[in-house]
Each structure stands twice: as C-alpha cells, then as structure tokens.
TIVO-2410 file (N, C-alpha, C; in nm, 3 decimals):
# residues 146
REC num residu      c1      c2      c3 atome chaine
REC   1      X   4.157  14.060  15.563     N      A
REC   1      X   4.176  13.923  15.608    CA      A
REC   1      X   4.142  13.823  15.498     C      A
REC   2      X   4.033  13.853  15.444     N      A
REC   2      X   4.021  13.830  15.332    CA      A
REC   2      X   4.116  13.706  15.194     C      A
REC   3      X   4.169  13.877  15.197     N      A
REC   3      X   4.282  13.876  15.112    CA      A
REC   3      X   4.395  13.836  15.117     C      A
REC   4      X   4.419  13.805  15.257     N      A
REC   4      X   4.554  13.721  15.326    CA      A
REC   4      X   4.472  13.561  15.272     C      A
REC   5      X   4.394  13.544  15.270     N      A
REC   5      X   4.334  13.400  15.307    CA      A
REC   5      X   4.365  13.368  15.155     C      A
REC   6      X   4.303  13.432  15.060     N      A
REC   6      X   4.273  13.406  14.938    CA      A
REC   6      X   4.410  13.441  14.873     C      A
REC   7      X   4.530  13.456  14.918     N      A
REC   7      X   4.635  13.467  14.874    CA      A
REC   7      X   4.745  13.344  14.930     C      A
REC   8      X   4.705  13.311  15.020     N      A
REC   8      X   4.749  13.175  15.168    CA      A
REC   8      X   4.718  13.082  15.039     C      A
REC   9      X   4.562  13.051  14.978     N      A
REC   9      X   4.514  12.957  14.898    CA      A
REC   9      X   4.572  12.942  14.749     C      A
REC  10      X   4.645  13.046  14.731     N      A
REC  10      X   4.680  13.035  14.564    CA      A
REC  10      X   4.841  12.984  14.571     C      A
REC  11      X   4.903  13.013  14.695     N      A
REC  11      X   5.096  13.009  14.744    CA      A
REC  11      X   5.024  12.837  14.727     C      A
REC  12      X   4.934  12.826  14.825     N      A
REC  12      X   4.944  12.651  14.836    CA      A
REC  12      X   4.912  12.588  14.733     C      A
REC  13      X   4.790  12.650  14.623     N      A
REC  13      X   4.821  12.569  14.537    CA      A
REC  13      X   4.944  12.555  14.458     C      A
REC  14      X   5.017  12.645  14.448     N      A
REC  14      X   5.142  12.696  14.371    CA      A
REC  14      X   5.218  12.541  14.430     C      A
REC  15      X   5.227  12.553  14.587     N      A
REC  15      X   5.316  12.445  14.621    CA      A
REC  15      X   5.260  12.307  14.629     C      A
REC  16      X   5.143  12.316  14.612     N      A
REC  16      X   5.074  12.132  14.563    CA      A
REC  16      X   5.139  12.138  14.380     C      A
REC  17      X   5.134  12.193  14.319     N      A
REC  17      X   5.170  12.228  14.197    CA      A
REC  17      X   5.347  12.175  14.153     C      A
REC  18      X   5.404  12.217  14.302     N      A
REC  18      X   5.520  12.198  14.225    CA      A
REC  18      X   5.578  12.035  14.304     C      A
REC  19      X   5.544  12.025  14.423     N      A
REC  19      X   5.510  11.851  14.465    CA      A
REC  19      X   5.456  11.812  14.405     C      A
REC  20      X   5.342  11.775  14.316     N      A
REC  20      X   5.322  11.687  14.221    CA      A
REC  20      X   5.425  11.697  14.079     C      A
REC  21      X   5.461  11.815  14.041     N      A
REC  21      X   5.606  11.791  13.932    CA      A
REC  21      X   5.722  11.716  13.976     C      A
REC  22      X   5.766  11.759  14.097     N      A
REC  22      X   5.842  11.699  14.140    CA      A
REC  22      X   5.866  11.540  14.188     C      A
REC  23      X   5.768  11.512  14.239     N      A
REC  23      X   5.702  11.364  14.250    CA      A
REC  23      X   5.728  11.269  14.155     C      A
REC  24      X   5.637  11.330  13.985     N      A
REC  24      X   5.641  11.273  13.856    CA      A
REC  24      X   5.739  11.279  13.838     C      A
REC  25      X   5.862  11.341  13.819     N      A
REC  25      X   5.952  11.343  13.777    CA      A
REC  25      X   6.096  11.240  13.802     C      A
REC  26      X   6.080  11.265  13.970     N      A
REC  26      X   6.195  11.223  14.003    CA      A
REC  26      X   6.131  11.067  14.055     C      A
REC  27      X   6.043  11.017  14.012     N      A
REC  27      X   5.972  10.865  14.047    CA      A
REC  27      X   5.950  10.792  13.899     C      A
REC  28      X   5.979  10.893  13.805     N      A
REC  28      X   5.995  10.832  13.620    CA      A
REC  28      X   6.062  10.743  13.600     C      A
REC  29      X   6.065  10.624  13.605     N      A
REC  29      X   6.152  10.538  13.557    CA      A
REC  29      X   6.135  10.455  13.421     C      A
REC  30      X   6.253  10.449  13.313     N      A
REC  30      X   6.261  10.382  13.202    CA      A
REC  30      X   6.323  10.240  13.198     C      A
REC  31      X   6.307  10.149  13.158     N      A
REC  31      X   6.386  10.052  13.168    CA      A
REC  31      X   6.449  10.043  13.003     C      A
REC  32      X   6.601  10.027  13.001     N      A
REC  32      X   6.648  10.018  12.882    CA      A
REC  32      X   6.765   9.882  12.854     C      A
REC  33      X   6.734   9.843  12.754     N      A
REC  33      X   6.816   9.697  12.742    CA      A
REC  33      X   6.897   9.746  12.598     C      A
REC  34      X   6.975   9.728  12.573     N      A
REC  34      X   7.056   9.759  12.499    CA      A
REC  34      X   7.182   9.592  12.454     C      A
REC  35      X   7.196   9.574  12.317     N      A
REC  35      X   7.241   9.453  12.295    CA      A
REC  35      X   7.329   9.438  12.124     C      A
REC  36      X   7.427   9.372  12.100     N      A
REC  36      X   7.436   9.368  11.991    CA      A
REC  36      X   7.482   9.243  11.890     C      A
REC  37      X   7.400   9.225  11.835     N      A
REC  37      X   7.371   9.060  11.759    CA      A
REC  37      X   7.417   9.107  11.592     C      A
REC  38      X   7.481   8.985  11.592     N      A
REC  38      X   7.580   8.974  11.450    CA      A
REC  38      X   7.413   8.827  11.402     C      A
REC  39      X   7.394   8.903  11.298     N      A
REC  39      X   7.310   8.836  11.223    CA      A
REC  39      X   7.340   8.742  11.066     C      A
REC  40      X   7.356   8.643  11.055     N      A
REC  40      X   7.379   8.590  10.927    CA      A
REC  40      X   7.315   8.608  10.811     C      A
REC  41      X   7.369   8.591  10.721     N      A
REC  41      X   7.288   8.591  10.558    CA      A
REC  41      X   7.132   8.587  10.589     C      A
REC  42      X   7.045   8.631  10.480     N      A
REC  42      X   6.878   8.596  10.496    CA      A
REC  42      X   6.868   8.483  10.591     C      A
REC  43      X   6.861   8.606  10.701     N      A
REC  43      X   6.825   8.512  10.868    CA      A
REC  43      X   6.736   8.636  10.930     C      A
REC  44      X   6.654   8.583  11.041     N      A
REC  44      X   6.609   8.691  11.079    CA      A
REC  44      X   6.654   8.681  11.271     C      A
REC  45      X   6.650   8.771  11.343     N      A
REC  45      X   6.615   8.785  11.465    CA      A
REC  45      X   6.545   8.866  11.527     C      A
REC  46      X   6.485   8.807  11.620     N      A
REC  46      X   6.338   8.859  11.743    CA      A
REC  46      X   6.421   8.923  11.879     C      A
REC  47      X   6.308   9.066  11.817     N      A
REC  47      X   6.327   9.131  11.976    CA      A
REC  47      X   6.190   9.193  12.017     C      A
REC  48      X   6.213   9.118  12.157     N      A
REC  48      X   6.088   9.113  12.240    CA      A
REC  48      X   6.059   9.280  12.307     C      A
REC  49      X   5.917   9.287  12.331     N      A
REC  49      X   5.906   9.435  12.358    CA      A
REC  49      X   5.801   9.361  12.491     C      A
REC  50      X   5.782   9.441  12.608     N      A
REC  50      X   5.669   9.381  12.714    CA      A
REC  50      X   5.542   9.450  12.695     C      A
REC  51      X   5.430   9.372  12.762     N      A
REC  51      X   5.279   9.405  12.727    CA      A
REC  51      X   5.262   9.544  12.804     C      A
REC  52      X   5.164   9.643  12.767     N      A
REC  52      X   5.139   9.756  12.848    CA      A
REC  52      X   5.224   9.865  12.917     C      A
REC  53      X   5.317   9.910  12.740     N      A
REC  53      X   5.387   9.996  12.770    CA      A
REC  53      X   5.439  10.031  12.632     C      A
REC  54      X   5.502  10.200  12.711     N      A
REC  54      X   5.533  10.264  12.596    CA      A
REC  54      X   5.684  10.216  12.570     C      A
REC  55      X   5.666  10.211  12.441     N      A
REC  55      X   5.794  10.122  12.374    CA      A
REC  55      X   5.874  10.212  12.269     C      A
REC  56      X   5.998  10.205  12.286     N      A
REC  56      X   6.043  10.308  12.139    CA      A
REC  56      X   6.193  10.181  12.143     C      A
REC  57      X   6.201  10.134  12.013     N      A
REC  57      X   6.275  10.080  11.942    CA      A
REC  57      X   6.349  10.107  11.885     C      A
REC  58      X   6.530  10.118  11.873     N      A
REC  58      X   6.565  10.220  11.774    CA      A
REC  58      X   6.725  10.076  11.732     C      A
REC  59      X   6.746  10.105  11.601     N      A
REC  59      X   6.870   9.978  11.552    CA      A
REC  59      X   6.923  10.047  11.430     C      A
REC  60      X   7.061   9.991  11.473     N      A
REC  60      X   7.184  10.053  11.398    CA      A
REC  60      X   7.210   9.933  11.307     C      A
REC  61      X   7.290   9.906  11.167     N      A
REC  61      X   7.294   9.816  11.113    CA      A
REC  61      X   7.431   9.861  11.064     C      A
REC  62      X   7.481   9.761  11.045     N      A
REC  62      X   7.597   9.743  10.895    CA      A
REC  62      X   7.582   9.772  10.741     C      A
REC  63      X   7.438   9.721  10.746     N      A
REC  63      X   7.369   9.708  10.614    CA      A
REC  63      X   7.212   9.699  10.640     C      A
REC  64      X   7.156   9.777  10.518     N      A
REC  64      X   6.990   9.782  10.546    CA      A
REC  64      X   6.925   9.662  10.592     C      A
REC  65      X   6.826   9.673  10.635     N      A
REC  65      X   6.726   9.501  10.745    CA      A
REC  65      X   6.602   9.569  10.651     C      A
REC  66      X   6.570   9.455  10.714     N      A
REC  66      X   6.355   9.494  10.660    CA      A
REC  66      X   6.291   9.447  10.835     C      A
REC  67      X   6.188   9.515  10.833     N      A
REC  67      X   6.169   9.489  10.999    CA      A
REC  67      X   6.021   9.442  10.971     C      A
REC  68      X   5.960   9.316  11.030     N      A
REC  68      X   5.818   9.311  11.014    CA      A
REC  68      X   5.758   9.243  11.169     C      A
REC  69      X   5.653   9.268  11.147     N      A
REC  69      X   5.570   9.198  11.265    CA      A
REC  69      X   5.519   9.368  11.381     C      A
REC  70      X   5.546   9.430  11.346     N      A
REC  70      X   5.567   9.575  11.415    CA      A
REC  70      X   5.350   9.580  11.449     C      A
REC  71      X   5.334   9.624  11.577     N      A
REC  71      X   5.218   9.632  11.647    CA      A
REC  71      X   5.158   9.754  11.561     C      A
REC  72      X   5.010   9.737  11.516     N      A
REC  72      X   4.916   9.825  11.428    CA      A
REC  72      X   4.981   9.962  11.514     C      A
REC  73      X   4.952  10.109  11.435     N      A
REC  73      X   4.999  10.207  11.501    CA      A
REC  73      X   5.163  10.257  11.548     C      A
REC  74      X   5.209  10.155  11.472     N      A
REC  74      X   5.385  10.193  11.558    CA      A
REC  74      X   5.425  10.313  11.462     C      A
REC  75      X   5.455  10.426  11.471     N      A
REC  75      X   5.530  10.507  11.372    CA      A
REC  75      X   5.723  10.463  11.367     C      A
REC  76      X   5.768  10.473  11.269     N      A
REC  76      X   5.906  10.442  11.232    CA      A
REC  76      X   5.980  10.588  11.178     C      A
REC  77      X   6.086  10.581  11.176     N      A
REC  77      X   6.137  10.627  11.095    CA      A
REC  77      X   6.300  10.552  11.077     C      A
REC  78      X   6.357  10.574  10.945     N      A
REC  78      X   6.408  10.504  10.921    CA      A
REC  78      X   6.542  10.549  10.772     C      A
REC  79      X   6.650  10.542  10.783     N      A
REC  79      X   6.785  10.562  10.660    CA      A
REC  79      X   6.849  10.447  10.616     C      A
REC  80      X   6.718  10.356  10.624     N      A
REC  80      X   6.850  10.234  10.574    CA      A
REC  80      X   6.945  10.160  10.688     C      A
REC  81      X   6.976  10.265  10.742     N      A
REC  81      X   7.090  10.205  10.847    CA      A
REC  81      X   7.021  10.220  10.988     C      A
REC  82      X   6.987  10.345  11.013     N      A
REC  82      X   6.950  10.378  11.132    CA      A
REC  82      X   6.826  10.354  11.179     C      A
REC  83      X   6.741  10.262  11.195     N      A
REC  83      X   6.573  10.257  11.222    CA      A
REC  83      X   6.503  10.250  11.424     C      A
REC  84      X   6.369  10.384  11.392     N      A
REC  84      X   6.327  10.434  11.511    CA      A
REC  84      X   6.176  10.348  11.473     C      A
REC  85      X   6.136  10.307  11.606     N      A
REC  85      X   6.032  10.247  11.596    CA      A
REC  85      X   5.961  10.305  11.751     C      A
REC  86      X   5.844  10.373  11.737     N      A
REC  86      X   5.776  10.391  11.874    CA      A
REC  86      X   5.598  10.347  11.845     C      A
REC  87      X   5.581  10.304  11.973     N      A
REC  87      X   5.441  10.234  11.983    CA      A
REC  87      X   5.383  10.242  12.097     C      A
REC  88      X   5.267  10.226  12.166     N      A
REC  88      X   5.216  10.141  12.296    CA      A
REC  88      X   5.206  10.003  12.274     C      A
REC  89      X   5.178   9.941  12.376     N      A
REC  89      X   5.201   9.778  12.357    CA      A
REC  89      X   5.098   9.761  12.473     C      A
REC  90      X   4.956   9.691  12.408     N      A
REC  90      X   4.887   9.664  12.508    CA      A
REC  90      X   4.901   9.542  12.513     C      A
REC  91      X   4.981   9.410  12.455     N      A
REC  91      X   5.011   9.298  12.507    CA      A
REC  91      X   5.110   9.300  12.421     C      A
REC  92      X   5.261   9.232  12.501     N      A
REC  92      X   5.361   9.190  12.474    CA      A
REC  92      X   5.394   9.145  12.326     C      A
REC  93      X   5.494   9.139  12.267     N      A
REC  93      X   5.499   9.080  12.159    CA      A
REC  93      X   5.666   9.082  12.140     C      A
REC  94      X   5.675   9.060  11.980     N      A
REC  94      X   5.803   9.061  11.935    CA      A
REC  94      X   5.811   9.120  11.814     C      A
REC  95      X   5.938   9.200  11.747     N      A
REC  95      X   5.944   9.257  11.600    CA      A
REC  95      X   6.046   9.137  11.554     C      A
REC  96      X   6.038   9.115  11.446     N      A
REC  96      X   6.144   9.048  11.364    CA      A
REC  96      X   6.198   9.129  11.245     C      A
REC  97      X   6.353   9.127  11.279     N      A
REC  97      X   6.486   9.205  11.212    CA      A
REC  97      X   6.496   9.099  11.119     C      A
REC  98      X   6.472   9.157  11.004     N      A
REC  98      X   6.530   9.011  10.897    CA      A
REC  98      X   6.651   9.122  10.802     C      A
REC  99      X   6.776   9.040  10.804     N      A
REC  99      X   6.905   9.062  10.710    CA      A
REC  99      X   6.860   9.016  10.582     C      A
REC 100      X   6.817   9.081  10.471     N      A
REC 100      X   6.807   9.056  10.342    CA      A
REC 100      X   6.894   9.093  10.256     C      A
REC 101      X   7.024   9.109  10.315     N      A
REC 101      X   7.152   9.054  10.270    CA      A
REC 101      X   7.223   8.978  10.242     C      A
REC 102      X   7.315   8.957  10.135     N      A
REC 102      X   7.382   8.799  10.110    CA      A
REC 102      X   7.536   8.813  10.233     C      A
REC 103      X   7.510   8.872  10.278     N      A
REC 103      X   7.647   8.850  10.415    CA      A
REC 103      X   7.598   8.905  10.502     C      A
REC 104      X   7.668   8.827  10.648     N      A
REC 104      X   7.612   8.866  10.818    CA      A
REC 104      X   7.625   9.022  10.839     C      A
REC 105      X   7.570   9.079  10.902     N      A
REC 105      X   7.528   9.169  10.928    CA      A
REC 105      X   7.489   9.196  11.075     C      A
REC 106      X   7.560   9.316  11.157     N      A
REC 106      X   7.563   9.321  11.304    CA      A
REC 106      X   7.486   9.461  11.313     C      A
REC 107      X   7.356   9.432  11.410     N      A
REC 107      X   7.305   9.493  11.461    CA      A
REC 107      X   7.312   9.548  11.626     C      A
REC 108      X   7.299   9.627  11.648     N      A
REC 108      X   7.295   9.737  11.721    CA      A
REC 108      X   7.150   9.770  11.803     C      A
REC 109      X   7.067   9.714  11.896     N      A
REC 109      X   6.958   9.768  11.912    CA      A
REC 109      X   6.950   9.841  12.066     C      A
REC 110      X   6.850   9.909  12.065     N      A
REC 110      X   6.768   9.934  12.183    CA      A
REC 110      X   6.671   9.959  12.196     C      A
REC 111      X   6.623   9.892  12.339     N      A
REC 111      X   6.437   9.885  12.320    CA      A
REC 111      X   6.438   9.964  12.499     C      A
REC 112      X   6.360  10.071  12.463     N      A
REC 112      X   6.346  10.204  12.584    CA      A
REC 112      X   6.200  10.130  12.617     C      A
REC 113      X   6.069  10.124  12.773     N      A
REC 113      X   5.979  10.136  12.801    CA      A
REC 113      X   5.981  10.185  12.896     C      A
REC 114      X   5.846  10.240  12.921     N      A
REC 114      X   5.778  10.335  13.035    CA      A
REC 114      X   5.659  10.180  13.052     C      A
REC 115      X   5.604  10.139  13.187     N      A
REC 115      X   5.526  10.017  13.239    CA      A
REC 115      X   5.431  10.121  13.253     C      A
REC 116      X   5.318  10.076  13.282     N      A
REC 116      X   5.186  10.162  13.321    CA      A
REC 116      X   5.173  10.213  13.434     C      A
REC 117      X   5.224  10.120  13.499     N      A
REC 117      X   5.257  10.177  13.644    CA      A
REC 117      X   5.304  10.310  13.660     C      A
REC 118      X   5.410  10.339  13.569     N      A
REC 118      X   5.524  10.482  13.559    CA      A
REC 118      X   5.426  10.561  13.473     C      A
REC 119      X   5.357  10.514  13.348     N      A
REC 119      X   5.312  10.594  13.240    CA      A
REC 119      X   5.174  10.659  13.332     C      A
REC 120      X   5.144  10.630  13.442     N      A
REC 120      X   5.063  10.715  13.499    CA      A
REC 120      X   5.105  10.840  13.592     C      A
REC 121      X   5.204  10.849  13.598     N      A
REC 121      X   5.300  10.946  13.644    CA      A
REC 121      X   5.296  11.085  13.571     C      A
REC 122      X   5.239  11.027  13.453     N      A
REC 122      X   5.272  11.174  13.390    CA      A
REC 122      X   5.087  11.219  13.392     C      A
REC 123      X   5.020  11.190  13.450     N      A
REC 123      X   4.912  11.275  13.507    CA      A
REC 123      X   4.936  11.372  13.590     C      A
REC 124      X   5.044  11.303  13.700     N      A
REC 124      X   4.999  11.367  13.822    CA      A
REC 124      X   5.144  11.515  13.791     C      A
REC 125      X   5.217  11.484  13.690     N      A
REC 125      X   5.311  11.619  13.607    CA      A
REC 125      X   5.200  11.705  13.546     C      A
REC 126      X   5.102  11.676  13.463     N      A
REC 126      X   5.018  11.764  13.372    CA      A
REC 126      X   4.946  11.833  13.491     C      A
REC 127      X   4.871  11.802  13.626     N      A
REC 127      X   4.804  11.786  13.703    CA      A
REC 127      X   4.896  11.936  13.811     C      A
REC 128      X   5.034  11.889  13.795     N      A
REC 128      X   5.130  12.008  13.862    CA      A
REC 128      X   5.168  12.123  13.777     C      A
REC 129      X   5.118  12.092  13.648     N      A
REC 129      X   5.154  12.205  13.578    CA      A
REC 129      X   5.043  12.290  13.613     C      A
REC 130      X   4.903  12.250  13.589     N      A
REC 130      X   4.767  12.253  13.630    CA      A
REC 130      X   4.738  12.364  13.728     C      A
REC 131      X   4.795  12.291  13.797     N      A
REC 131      X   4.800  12.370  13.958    CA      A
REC 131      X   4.899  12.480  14.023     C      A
REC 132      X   4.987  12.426  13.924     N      A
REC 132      X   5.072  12.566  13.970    CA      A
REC 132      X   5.065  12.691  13.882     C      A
REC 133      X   5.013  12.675  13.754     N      A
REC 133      X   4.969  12.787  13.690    CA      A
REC 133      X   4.895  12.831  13.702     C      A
REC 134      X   4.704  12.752  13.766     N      A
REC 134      X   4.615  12.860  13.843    CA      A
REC 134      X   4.670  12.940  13.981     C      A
REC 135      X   4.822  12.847  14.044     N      A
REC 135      X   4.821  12.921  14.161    CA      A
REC 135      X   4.878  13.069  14.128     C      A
REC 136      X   4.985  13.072  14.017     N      A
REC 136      X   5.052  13.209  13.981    CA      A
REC 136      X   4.979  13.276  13.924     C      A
REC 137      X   4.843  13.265  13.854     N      A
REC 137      X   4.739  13.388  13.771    CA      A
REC 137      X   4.671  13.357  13.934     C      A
REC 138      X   4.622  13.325  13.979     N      A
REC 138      X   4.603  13.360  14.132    CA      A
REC 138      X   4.622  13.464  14.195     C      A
REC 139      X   4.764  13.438  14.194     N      A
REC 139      X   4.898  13.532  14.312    CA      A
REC 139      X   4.893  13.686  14.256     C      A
REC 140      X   4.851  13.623  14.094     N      A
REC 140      X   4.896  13.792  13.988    CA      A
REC 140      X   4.740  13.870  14.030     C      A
REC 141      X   4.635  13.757  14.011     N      A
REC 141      X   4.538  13.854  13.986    CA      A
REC 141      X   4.503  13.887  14.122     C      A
REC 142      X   4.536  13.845  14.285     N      A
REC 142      X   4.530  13.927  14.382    CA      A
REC 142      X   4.572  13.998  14.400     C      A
REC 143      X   4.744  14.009  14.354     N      A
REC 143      X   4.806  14.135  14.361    CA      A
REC 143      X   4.759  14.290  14.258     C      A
REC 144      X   4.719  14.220  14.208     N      A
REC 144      X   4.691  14.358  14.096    CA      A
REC 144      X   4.555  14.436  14.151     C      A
REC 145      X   4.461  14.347  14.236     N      A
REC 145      X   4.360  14.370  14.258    CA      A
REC 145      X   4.341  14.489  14.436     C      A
REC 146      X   4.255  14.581  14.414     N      A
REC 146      X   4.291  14.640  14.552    CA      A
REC 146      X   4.113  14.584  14.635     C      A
***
C-alpha cells in the first residue's frame, strides 16, 4: 500500500510538473514593434525601449550607423549592416541610430520585450522542469525497487 501511495505521489508530481510548463509557456507573451525609417545624411534617430524588461534590439541598414546611448551591460553584435542589441531595462530609455554617412540611409528595426510581469513566467517553467524530473527518477527509482 505503501508503494501504491509513494508511486500516486511521484505520477502527481510528474503532472504538477508538466501544468506548470505548460502554463509558462502558453501564457509567454512578447510584444514586438517592428518599423522602417529612411534616415538623412549625419542625422540621428531614437528608438525607445520600455522600463523593466527584457529587450533585444536588432537593425538592418543600407549603410553602416554608429549606435550610442545603449544601457550599461547591453551585449551587441554587429556586420556593419546587420546590428543585435540585447539588455534588461530597469527604467525605460532610448538608443540613438546615428547615419554617419554623407547620404540617407533606411533602416530596418525591431525592438522584441518580455514585461516583468511575463519574465516571471519563466520560474514557474524552471520550477516544471523541477518537478517533473524528481517525479520520473521517482517513478524509476520505485519501479526498480522491490
């Protein structure tokens, strides 16, 4: 009886395990703005990112930009043409795209975030991974056991 019980307890964690993946997952939401601005000679333009969230930045160009104002910690990567920018943002701000070109130049951007609200979501995923892998070394080590 036991062993029915203590096997009852590892199925359920298995299935709290996979309701909380499932939960995180399908309640993830990104918000993505996507836009494309023809920029003039040594001019610059601002794009706004929101406070308290994960931010990834990414812009296509005509011709190389120089990007400044970027939040301490942002990693980039970057070909000249193609530039990735990811960060957290614990208060709002803006990057500035400057064309340091002698002709206009059309950019291409998109700015991806996760709000805090959502970025806590992925606890309760680590939390189902958590749980459903003690429930299956559980399930294994009752079964193996006489």
């Amino acid at each position: 009886m036991r062993r029915k019980a203590k096997m009852l307890s590892s199925i359920a964690l298995i299935a709290i395990g996979v309701a909380l993946i499932a939960f995180s997952v399908s309640s993830s939401s990104f918000t993505s703005i996507s836009n494309e601005v023809n920029v003039p000679a040594n001019s610059s333009f601002p794009i706004k990112y929101p406070s308290d969230s994960q931010v990834i930045i990414s812009l296509n160009s005509t011709t190389p930009l120089s990007v400044s104002m970027l939040p301490p910690g942002a990693t980039s990567e970057n070909d000249s043409i193609v530039y990735v920018y990811c960060f957290i943002s614990s208060s709002g701000g803006e990057i500035l795209v400057h064309n340091i070109n002698n002709a206009s130049s059309t950019i291409y951007y998109d700015v991806q975030y996760a709000h805090s609200s959502t970025v806590g979501k992925e606890y309760s995923f680590v939390a189902g991974i958590v749980c459903l892998g003690f429930g299956v070394l559980a399930v294994i080590f009752f079964l193996t056991r006489r």
